[in-house]
N, C-alpha and C positions, 0 to 999 in steps of 0.2 A: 536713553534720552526720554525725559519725562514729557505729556502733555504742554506741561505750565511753558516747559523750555521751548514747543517746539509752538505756543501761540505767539510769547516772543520774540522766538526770530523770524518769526511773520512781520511784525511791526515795524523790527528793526533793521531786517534788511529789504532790499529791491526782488523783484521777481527773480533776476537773472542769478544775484549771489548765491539764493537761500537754494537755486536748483543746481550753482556749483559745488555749494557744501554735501549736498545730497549725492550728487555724482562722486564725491571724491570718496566718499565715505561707501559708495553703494559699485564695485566695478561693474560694466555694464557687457554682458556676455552673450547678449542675443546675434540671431544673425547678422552680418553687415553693421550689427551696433544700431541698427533701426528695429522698429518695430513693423511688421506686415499687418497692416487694418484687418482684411480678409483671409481664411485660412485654407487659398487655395491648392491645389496638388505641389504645385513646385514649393510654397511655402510649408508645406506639411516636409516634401523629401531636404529641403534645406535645413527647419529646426533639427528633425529625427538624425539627419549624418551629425550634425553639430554637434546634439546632445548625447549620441549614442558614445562619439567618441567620448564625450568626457565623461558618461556614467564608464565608461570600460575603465579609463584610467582611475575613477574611485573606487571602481569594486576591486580594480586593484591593491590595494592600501588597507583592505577589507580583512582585518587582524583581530582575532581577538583578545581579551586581556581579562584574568580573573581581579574583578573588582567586589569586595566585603556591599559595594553600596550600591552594584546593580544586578536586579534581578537577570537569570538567565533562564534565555529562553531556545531548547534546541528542537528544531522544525527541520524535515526532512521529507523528501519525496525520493520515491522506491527509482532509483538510479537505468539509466536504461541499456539495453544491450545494443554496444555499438553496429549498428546493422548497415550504417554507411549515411541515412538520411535522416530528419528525425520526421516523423510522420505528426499528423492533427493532434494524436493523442496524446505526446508526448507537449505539444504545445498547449496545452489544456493544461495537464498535471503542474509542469514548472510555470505557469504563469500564477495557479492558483498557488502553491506556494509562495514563487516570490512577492505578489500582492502581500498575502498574509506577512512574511520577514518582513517585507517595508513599514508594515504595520507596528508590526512589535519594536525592530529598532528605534521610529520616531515615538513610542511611547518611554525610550531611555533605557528598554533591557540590553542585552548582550546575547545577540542571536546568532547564533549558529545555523548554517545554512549551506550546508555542504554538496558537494556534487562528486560524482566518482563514475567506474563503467564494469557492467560486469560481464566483463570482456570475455569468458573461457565457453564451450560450447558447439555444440554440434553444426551449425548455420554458417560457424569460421573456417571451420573445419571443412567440411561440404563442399564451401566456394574455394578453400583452396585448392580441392581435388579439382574439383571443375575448370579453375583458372590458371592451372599449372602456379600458384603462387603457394608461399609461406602462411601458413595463419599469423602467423604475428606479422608480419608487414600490411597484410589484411586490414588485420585489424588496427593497429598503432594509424594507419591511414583512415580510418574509419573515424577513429576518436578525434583523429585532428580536425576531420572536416567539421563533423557534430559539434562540438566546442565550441569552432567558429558561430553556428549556427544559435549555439543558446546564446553566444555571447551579443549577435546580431539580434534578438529576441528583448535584447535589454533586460534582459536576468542579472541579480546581484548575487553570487555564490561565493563561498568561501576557497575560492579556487587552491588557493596554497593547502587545502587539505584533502586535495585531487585524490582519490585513489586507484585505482586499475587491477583488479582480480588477477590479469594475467604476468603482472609483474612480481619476480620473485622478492622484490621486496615486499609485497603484501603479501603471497602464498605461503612464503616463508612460513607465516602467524596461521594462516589455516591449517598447514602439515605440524604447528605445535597443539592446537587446541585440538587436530586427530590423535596424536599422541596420549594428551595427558585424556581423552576419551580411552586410548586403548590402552592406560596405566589402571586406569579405574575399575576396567573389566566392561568396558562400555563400548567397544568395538571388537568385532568381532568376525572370523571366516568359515560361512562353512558351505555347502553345496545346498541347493536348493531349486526349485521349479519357477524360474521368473519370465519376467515378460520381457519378450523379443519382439523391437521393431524390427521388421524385414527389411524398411526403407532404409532408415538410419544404420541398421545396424548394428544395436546397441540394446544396456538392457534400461527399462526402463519400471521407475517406484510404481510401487500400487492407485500411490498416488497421481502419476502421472499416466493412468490411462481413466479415458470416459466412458459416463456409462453404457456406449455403445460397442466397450470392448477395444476402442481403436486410438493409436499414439497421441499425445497432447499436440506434438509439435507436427509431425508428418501427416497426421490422419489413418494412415495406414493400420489396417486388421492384426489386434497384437497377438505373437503365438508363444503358446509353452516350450520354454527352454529349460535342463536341468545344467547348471553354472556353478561353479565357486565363485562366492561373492562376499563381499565386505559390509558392514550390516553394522548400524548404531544403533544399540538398546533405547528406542524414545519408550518401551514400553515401561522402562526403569521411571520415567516419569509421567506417564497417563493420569496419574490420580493426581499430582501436581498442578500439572496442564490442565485438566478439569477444574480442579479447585479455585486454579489460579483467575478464572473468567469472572467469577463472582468478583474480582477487585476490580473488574475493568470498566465502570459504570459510564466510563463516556463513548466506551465502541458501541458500535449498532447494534440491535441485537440480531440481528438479519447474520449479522456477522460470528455473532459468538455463539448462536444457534448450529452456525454450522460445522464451526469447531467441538460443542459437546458433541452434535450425531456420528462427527468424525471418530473422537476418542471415541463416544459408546460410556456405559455404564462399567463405572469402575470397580463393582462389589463384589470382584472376585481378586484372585491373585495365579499367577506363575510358578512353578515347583518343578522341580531340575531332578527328574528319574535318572540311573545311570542304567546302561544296559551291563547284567552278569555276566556276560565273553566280550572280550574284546574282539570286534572284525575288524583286519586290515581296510582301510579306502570307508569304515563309516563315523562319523559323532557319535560317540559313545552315551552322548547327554539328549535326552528328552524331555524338551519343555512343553510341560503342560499346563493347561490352563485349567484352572478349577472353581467355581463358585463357592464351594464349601472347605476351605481350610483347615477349619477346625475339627470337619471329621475324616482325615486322611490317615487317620491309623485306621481307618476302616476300607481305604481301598481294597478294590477285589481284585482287579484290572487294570489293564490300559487298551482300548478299542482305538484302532487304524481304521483313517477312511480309504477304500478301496485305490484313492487316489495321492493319499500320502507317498512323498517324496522319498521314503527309506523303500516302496515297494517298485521304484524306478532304479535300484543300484543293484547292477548283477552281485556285487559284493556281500549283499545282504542276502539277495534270493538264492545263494547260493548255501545260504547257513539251515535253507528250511528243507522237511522231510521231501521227498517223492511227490507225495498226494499234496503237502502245501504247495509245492512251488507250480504244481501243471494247474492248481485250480486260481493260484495269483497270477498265472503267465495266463489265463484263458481270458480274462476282460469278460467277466461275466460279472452280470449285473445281480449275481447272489450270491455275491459270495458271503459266510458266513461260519471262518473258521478260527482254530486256536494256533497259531504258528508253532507252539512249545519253543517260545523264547521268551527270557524274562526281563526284568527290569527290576532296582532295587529302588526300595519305598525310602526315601531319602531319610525319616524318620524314626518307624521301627525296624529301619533294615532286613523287612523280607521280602521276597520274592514279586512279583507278581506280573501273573503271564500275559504277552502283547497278543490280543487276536484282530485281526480284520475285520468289520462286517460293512454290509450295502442295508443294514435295517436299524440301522442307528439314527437317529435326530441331532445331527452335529451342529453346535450352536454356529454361527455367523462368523465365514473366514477361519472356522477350525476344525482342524483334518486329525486332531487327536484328544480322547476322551480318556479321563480317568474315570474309571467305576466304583461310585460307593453306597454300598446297596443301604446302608442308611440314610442317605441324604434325598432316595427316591423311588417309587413302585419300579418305573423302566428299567433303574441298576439294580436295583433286587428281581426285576424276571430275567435279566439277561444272565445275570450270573446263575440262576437256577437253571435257566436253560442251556448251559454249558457247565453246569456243576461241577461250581469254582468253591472255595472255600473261601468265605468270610467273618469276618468278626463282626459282633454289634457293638457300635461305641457309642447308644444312648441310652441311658437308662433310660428304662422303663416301670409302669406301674403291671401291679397281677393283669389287670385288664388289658396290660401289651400298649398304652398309651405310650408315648414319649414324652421324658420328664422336661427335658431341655439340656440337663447335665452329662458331662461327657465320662465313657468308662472304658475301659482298655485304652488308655489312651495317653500311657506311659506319664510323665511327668504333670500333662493335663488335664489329668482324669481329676473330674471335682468339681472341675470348671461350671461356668455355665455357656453357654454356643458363643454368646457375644464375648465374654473372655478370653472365652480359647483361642478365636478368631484373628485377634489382634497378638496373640500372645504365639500364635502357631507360627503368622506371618511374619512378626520379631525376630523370630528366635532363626528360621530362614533366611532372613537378612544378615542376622549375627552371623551365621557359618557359609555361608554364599552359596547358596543353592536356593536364591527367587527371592518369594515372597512379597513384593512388590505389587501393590496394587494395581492392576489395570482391568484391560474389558478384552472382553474376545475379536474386538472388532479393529482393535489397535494393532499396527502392525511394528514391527522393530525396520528402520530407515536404510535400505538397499543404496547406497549409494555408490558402487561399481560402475564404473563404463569400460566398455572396451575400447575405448579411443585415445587417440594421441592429445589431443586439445584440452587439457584438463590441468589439475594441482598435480604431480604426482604421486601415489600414497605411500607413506614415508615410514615401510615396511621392507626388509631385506631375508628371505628366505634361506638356511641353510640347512644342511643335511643331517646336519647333528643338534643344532642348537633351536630347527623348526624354524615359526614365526620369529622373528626378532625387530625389534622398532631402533630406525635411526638413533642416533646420540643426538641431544639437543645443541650440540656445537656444531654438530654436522651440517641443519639444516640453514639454506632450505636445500631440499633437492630440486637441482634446477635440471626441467624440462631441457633437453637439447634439444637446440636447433635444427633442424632438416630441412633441406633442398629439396625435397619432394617427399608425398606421401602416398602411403599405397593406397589401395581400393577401401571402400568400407568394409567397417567391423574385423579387420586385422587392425591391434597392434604394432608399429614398426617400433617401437621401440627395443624388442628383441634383438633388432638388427644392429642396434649402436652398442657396438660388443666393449666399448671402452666403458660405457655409463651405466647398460646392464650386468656384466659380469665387474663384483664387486668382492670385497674379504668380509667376512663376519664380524661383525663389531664385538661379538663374548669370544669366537673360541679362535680367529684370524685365520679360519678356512675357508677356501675358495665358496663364494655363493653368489646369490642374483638377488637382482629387485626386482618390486612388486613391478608389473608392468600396468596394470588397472589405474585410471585417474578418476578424481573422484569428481561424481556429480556438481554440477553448476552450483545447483542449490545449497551446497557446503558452503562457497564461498558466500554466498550473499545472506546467508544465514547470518553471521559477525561483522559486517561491512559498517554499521551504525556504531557500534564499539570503536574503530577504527577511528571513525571519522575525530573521535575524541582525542583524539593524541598522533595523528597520521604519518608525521614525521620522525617518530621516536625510533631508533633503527637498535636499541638496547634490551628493551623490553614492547610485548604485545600491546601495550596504552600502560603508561600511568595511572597507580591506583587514585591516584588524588587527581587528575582530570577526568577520570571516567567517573568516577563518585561525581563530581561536579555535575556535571552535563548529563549524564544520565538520570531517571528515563527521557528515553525524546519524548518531548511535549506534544508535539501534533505529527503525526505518521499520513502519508499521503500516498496513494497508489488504486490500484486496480481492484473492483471485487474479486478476479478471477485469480488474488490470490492470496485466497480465506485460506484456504484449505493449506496448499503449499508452501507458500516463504514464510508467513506469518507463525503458522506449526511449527516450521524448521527452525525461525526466529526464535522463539519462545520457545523450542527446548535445549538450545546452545545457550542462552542466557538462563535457563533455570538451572545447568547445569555448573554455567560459570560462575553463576551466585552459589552455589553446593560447596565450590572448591573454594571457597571466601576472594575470588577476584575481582566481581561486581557488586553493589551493595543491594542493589532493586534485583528483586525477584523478575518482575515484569518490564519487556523493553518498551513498548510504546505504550504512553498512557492514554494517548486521543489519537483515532483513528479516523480517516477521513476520507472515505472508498469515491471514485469519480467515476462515472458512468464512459461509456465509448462514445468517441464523436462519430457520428452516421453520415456518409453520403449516401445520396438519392442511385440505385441502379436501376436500369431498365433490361429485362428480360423474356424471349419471348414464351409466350405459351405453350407453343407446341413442342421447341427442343428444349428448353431450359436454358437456352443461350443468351450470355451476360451480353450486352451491347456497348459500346464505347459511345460516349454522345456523339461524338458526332458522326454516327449510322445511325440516331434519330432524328425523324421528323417531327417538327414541334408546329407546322404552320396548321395543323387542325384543331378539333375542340379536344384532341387525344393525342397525344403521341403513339406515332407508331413506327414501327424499320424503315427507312428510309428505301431499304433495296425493295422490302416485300411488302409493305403495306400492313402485314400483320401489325394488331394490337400487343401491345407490352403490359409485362406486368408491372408495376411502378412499386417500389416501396425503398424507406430507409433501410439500411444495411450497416454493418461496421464494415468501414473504408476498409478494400484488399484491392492488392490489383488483378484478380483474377473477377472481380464485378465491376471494373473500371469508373471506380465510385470514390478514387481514392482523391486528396487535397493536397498539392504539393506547398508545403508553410510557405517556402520562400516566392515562388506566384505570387502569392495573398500579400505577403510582406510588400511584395513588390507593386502590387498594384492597389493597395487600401491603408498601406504603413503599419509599422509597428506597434502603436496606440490602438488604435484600430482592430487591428486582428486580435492584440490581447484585450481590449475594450468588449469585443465580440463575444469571443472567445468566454467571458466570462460574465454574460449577460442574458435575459433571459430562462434562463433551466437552472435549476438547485446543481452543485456539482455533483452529487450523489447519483441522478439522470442520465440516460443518455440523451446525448445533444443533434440534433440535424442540424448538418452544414448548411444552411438554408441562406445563403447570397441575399435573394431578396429582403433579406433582414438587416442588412448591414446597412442602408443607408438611414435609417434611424440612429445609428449609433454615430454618421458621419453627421448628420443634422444636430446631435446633443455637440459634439464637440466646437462645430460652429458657434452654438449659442454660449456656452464655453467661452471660446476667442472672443466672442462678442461683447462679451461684459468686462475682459481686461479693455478689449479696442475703446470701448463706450467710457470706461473709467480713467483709461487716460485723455481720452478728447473731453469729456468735461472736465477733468483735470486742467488739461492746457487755455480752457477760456475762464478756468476760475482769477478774478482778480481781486481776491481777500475782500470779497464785499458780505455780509451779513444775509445770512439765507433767511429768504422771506417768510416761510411759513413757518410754521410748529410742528418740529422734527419729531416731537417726542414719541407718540403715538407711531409714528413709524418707525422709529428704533423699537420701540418694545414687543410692536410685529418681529420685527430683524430677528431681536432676542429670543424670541419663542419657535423660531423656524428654527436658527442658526443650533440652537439647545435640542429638538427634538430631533435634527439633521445628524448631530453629533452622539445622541444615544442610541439612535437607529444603525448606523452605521457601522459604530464602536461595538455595538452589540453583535451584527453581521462579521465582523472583522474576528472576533476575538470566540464567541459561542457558539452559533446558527450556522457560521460557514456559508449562508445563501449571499453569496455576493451579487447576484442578478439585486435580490432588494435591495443591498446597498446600491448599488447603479442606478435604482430605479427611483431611492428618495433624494440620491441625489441633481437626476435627475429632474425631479418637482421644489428644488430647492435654485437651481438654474433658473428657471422659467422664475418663480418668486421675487430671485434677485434684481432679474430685467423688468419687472414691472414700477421698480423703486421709483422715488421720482427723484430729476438731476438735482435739488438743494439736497438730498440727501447723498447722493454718489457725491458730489464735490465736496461737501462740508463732515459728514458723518463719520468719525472714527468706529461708530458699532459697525456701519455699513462697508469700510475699509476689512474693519477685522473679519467682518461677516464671507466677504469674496480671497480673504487670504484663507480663511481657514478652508473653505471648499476648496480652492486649490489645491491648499495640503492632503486635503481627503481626498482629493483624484489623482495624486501623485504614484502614490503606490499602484494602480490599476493602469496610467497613462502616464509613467516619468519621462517621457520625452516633451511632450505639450505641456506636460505640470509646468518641468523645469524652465521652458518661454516663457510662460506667463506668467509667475512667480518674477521671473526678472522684468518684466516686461510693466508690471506694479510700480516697480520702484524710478516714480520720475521727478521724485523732486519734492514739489508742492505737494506734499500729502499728509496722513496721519501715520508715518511711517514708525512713532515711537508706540504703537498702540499691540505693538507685536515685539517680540527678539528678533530683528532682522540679519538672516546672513547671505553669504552668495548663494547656498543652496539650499531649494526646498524642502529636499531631503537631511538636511541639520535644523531644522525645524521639530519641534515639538509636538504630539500628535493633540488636540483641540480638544480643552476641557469644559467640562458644563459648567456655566454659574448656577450654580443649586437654590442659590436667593430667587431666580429670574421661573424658575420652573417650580416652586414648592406651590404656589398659589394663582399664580395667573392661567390661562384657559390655553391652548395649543391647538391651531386646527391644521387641518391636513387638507391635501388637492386629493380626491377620490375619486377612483376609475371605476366608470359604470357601464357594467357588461348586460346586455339583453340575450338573453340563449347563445352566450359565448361571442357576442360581438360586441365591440368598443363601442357606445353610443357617446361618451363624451366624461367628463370630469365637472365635480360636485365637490367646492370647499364649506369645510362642516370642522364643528368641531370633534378632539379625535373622541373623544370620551363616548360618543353616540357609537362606535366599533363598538364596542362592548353592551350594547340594546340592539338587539335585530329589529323589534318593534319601532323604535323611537327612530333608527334609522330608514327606516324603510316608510313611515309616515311622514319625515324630513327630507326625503328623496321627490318623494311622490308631488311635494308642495315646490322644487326647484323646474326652472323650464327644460330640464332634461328628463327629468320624472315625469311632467305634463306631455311631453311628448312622446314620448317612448313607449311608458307602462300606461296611461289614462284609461287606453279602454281593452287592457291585456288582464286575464288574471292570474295572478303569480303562484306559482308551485310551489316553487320553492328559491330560498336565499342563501347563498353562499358569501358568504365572507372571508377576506383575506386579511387579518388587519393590520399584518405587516408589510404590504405590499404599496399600500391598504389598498384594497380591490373591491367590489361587490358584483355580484353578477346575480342575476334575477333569470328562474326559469319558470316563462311562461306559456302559456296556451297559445297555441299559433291560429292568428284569426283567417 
């Protein structure tokens, strides 16, 4: 409906018809079909049931569809472990993404925005022992409540692409992509010294212990166990994974920092000695790590750290003389001998002997050294001092220099270092014995538990035929059920004699499975892959939907897990790119870490005893014990309920709504920060949305006294205000939404655009289609942060008598367009901003300026001093110094205190 048409039927028709036309065409969805002037408590729980049911029924309907003519956009937040509630943090994470989805969809992409649980894990496990219950009923009850809860949160997710780790329809796909791992030569068994929780029970990665030595999950002091364990070659891609962070220019660096110190320097490589006898009960294969490549036709040795895992197997100590074994069995801190066992040099196929010593310098995380007396003074005295036989493989000049070029050095010889180097490590990879770039610090991925609550690993042991891996028709191998489970850290699955004793898939002789399930972190390793094809029950995702949607565009979760999922992530994806199944090397392109939400605990001094509020006293200038009078110690904390600091969502939902809490929730702090749950700050965010209501209430009452009379003054000048708010509100925003991620600024200029709108004057609310468009479009913009209240107001516009053709108007706010700049309105006219002015960190007041003075500390700081909040405040202060915010826009001034 054009303007022209809709002055028109102003003329032509009476008051009453032109607002029957308007109804018929507009159905009218508010509560009771009235509109509530005020937006008191019961008016707030009234819209919010309304609207929540009908956002649940459209996220329903929530389908996507590959379309040539919209972009796609997949956005994801790290999925949570169904633990029965969902906690602050977890309403933090999905608001901030589903803000951002609302975003992207009303801009016209096709977003994807999936939700799933990664259901498998020791804490199901645990509570069933403890509960006499099933982990899968646990858990399956867990997921159901959760659901409910995001779905009461007014999140729009792509539910129909659900998925759940513990259902064999998705494990199914993690026990193949264990397989085509352990086809590749990229999974692997062998005995080794790992970490034992005592608590749990179980063993646990390198990575999941802290640097205080103690479990990620339990806290518990981890101790050395020697275990047969299952193990994923990540160090097959260390230099990949290093490399691969240089392409990821929008993660943090905070972030990718931590993953190079993780990997380490990758300037060495791996090389696969075999031992000359074979011992019953040992790995015959020794992988060592070497910096120099190129000169390993010059190994002399191989040095054992006195704490190496081959000098823990009676097997081995049994293969040494007399005087080795009493001086390896004594745990003496000198030891420094020759075993007289050898090892063949995988290259020139000689010898060379493994000794022990306690006076070696073993690089970081490695308990095994080859020795090449040319590549260093320390290997040329060591081998002197045990008068070993070595070759030199660098020329030299008469004066004994070193040329660079290599000599004994069989086919290499001629070379120069850097040649050889890449040519040594090739030629290692062509015959499979290493070569592989990595760092000593890199570990290869233990993924073994001894628990029932896991994937199965999708390996069958037999007596003739050894290792043997499932048949791909086979899987998956589904976990049986059981009625009860024993104690921790046994296995029961031994005991289901029908699922453990199985036949040989090669030779159809009697054998068993693996009984080990593999770590959590397997699974949520591929979970984002999934999400692209979830339903497919034929193949792991289509290649032609995972090509599509891949990479996610914006990844959402927790710092605390740089190190672990994101690693694991990124080496199951640089692998499945290897096997030509994905096409992107790397899974998330944009990374978007949220800080923990902080409650306030009180503790006392003297024991360290967490208080519950209400055993404090709050009626002094201190809080203190309510029983003892003692002083507390006060600080934010990450909410646990062992500092009784925790925020139950649904409380809050219940007593401030669900606009509200997510309004909060995401206002304030950059999300990168940690947040304090700080109450006292939520009635500012109830006062913005009043004024909100306010300008729909204000816009239709002067709507309804309007009687198509000819507004008095000269609008213009106050449209072109409108224009230049409404255009600066819209790049601020659009920018927070789509770049910056600080959605507190967006809140915040929307917030200054609120306050703006209500100072308009009534000829311009009644008569002004800029001023119409101008409170439609902030609507639209608070949709996505508060779609309960959006979706009132939005309908709550359409009454009739307006300039309703100045927009695409439909039933929902959310099929609306997301609000573009006029580029004419902003290339040349002047833009000023409401500016908040801080005195030594205190609000003194707001200063409208034009914004261009952001950018002159001088000019602004001179134009401050001349308004009556600068005359009052700074006059007779002298300023320190001036911070600026200019996207906030903020200033704060520190001055001399008189």
């Amino acid at each position: 409906m054009s303007a022209t048409f809709t002055s028109s039927l102003r003329r032509r028709l009476p008051l009453g018809k032109e607002k029957h036309i308007y109804a018929s065409r507009f159905r009218f969805l508010m509560v009771d079909a009235k509109w509530e002037p005020e937006l008191s408590s019961d008016t707030v729980k009234k819209v919010e049931t309304y609207w929540l049911r009908n956002l649940k029924h459209k996220t329903e309907k929530l389908h996507m569809q590959k379309k040539i003519s919209k972009e796609k956009f997949y956005i994801l937040s790290m999925f949570p472990y169904p633990s029965g509630r969902l906690h602050m943090g977890h309403v933090r994470v999905y608001t901030i993404s589903d803000t951002i989805a609302h975003y992207h969809r009303m801009k016209g992409k096709e977003v994807l925005h999936p939700m799933g649980w990664d259901a498998f894990g020791l804490p199901a496990e645990n509570a069933a022992i403890e509960r006499n219950l099933r982990p899968d009923d646990w858990t399956y009850s867990n997921i159901s409540y959760m659901r409910k809860q995001l779905k009461d949160l007014a999140t729009t997710f792509n539910w129909e692409r659900e998925v759940t780790t513990c259902s064999p329809e998705y494990y199914r796909w993690t026990q193949f992509i264990f397989l085509q791992l352990f086809r590749s030569g990229l999974a692997y068994q062998k005995e080794a010294t790992v970490n034992w929780d005592p608590v749990d029970q179980t063993v646990l990665a390198n990575e999941q212990v802290d640097e205080e030595g103690c479990s990620w999950r339990s806290g518990a002091k981890v101790q050395q166990k020697l275990l047969k364990q299952w193990f994923l070659k990540m160090t097959h891609f260390s230099k990949g994974l290093q490399d691969g962070l240089e392409n990821l220019p929008d993660w943090p660096n905070s972030i990718k920092s931590m993953q190079r110190n993780w990997i380490g320097d990758c300037s060495g490589c791996l090389l696969d000695f075999k031992l000359k006898t074979s011992i019953p009960g040992v790995d015959p294969v020794l992988r060592v790590h070497t910096l120099h490549p190129d000169l390993i036709y010059g190994a002399a040795y191989i040095v054992l750290s006195p704490t190496h895992t081959l000098l823990k197997k009676p097997e081995f100590i049994n293969q040494l003389d007399p005087i080795a074994q009493e001086k390896v069995l004594s745990d003496s801190n000198q030891l420094d001998i020759n075993l007289n066992i050898y090892a063949e040099n995988p290259f020139s196929g000689k010898m060379v002997p493994l000794l022990v010593s306690s006076f070696v310098q073993f690089e970081e995380n490695v308990e095994m050294h080859v020795g090449i007396p040319s590549s260093s003074p320390d290997d040329l005295a060591f081998a002197e001092r045990h008068q070993l036989h070595f070759e030199n493989v660098l020329e030299k000049k008469e004066s004994g220099q070193n040329l660079g070029f290599l000599v004994n050095s069989g086919k290499f010889s001629g070379m120069s270092r850097e040649e050889a180097k890449d040519a040594v490590m090739q030629d290692a990879k062509d015959q499979g014995f290493g070569g592989q770039q990595t760092s000593p610090r890199q570990y290869d991925w233990l993924i073994s538990r001894q628990r029932y609550w896991g994937t199965p690993i999708p390996i069958i042991h037999c007596n003739q035929c050894k290792v043997v891996p499932v048949p791909d028709d086979d899987l998956p191998v589904v976990l049986p059920k059981l009625d009860s489970l024993s104690s921790k850290g046994l296995s029961p699955l031994t005991e289901v004699k029908d699922w453990y004793n199985v036949r040989c898939p090669k030779c159809n002789n009697p054998a068993v499975r693996e009984t080990d399930t593999m770590d959590t972190f397997v699974d949520s390793a591929w979970y984002f892959l999934r999400y692209t094809d979830a339903n497919n029950s034929q193949e792991i995702f289509s290649k032609k939907e995972v090509d599509w949607l891949m990479p996610v565009d914006l990844y959402i979760g927790g710092k605390e897990h740089a190190i672990l999922h994101l690693l694991y992530a990124r080496f199951i994806n640089h692998f499945l790119h290897e096997k030509g199944m994905v096409a992107c090397k790397e899974p998330f392109k944009r990374l978007l870490v949220q800080g923990l939400v902080m409650g306030q605990s009180y503790k006392t001094v003297t024991t360290g005893k967490y208080l519950p509020k209400d055993e404090v006293d709050f009626s002094g200038s201190e809080p203190v014990s309510l029983s003892t009078g003692e002083k507390l110690e006060i600080k934010w904390d990450k909410m646990s309920k062992s500092k009784y600091n925790g925020v139950d969502p649904e409380e809050s939902i219940a007593e401030y709504g669900v606009d509200t809490v997510r309004l909060f929730i995401l206002s304030g702090i950059p999300p990168e920060h940690n947040m304090p749950w700080n109450v006292e700050a939520i009635p500012g965010v109830i006062r913005w949305k009043k004024r909100l209501w306010s300008l729909v209430t204000n816009f239709r009452e002067v709507k309804s006294r309007w009687k198509n009379e000819v507004a008095c003054g000269d609008m213009d000048k106050e449209e072109t205000e409108i224009k230049k708010q409404l255009n600066y509100t819209i790049k601020e925003v659009s920018h927070q939404f789509e770049e910056d991620f600080m959605l507190s600024v967006a809140i915040t200029r929307l917030m200054t655009f609120t306050n703006f709108l209500k100072g308009c004057s009534e000829d311009v609310v009644a008569e002004s289609p800029v001023y119409e468009k101008a409170l439609r479009n902030l609507c639209t913009m608070v949709a996505p942060m508060a779609p309960l209240m959006a979706s009132e107001m939005w309908q709550g516009m359409n009454i009739g008598n307006d300039h309703q053709a100045v927009m695409s108007l439909n039933e929902d706010v959310f099929e609306q367009t997301w609000p573009t700049l006029e580029e004419e309105d902003t290339e040349e006219d002047v833009v000023h901003v409401m500016l908040t002015v801080k005195v030594n960190n205190k609000t003194v007041g707001t200063v409208k300026l034009q914004k261009e003075l952001l950018a002159n500390e001088n000019q602004l700081k001179d134009f401050i001093l001349e308004t009556s909040v600068g005359k009052e405040h700074l006059k007779e202060h002298a300023i320190k110094r001036t911070i600026i915010a200019s996207r906030v826009p903020l200033v704060n001034f520190l001055v001399e205190s008189s």
